[in-house]
N, C-alpha and C positions, 0 to 999 in steps of 0.2 A: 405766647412767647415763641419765636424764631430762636433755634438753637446759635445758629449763628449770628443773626444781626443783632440777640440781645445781648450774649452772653461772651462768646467768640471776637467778635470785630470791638464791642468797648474795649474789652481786655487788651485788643492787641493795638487801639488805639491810645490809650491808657500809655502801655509801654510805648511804641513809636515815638510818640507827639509828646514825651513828659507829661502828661496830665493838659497839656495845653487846648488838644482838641478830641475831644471825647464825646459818640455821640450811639447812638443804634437806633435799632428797630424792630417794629413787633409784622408778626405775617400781614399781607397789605389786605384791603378789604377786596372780596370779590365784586368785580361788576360783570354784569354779562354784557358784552358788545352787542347780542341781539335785540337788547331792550333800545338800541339807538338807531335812529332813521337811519345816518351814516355812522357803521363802527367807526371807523377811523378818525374820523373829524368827534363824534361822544367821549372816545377813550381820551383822545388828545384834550378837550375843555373839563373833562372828568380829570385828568393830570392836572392841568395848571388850576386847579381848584386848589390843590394843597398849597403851594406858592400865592396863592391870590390872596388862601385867609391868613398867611403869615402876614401880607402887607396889613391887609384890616384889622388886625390884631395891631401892628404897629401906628397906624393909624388914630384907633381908638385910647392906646397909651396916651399919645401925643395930645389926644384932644382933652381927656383925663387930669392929664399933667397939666395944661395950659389952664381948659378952664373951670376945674373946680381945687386940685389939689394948690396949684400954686396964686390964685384968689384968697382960697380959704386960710392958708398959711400967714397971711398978712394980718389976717382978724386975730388971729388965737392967741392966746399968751405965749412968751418965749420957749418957755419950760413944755410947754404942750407942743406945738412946732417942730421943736427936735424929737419930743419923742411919737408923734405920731405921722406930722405933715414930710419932715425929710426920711424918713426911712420908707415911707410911699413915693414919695417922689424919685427916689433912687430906685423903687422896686421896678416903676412905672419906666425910666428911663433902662435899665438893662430889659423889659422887657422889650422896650422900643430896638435896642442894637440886637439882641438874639431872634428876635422874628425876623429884623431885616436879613443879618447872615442867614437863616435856616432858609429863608427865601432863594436869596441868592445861590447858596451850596445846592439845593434840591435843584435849580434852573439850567446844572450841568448836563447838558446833553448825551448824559448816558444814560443807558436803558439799567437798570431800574428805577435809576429816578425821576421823577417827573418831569424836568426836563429834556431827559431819551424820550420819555412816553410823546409829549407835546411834538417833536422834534420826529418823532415815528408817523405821528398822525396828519402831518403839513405835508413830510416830504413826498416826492414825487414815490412812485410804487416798488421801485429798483430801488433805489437808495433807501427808502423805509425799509426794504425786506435785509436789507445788507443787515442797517445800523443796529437793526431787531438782534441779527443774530449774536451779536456782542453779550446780549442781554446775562445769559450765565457764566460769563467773567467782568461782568460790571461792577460788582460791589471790589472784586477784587482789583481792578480797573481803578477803583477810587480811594480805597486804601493807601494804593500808590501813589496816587495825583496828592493826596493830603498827603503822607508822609516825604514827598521830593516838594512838599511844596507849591508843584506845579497848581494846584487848584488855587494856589493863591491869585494865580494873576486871571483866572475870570471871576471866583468868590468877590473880591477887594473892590475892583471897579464897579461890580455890578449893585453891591451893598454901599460903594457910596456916592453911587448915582441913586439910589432909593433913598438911602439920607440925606442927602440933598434936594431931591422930590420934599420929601418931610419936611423939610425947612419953610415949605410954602405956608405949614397948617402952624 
């Protein structure tokens, strides 16, 4: 448990946002950069791993929903359908939009999210070492963006240019 990102930031997201967006975090998993041919380019594909398995996760929803929950729903009795196939298929569909947002949200190009990290490990040496240093005012950083809002306008496009991606499966 992270004093602040479990306990501290819900709380004061909780308050901000009405209840509307609520979310935290537990201390991140160590990796050693020396385990990697290149640190910079490992830590950066080691970042977009968290973002990559929200899409796979939403992905596997999708395929989930298509082709076994909503096939099988068609065989069952009515009474069975409602209580077993649609409260799956609702499960399956909010898990398909909250993996896309957490993807999306996580892809903001601040250092500690995975997005800073990716975004650290591309850029050129000067501007990674800049954007690094933001790093221990980021979460504070983001609090911000989510309670003005501002995260809305790269969250929103970016989760539904991924549902939109989805729409192909």
């Amino acid at each position: 448990i992270d004093l602040f990102g479990t306990i501290i930031m819900p709380f004061l997201l909780l308050i901000m946002t009405n209840g509307q967006f609520v979310f935290g975090y537990a201390k991140p998993v160590p990796i050693n950069p020396a385990n990697f041919k290149n640190p910079r380019q490992g830590m950066a594909l080691s970042a977009a791993g968290g973002p990559a398995i929200n899409v796979i996760l939403a992905i596997l929803s999708v395929l989930i929903l298509k082709f076994i929950v909503l096939p099988l729903s068609v065989f069952m009795p009515q009474d069975l359908a409602e209580k077993i196939a649609v409260p799956t298929a609702l499960m399956l569909q909010k898990s398909i939009y909250l993996n896309i947002v957490l993807a999306a949200f996580n892809l903001i190009p601040i250092p500690p999210l995975d997005g800073g990290r990716v975004a650290v490990g591309f850029l050129p040496y000067k501007q990674a070492a800049t954007l690094s240093r933001i790093e221990p005012f980021g979460m504070i950083i983001v609090i911000i963006l989510i309670a003005t809002h501002i995260a809305d306008y790269f969250v929103i496009p970016v989760a539904n240019l991924f549902l939109r991606l989805l729409q192909l499966f």
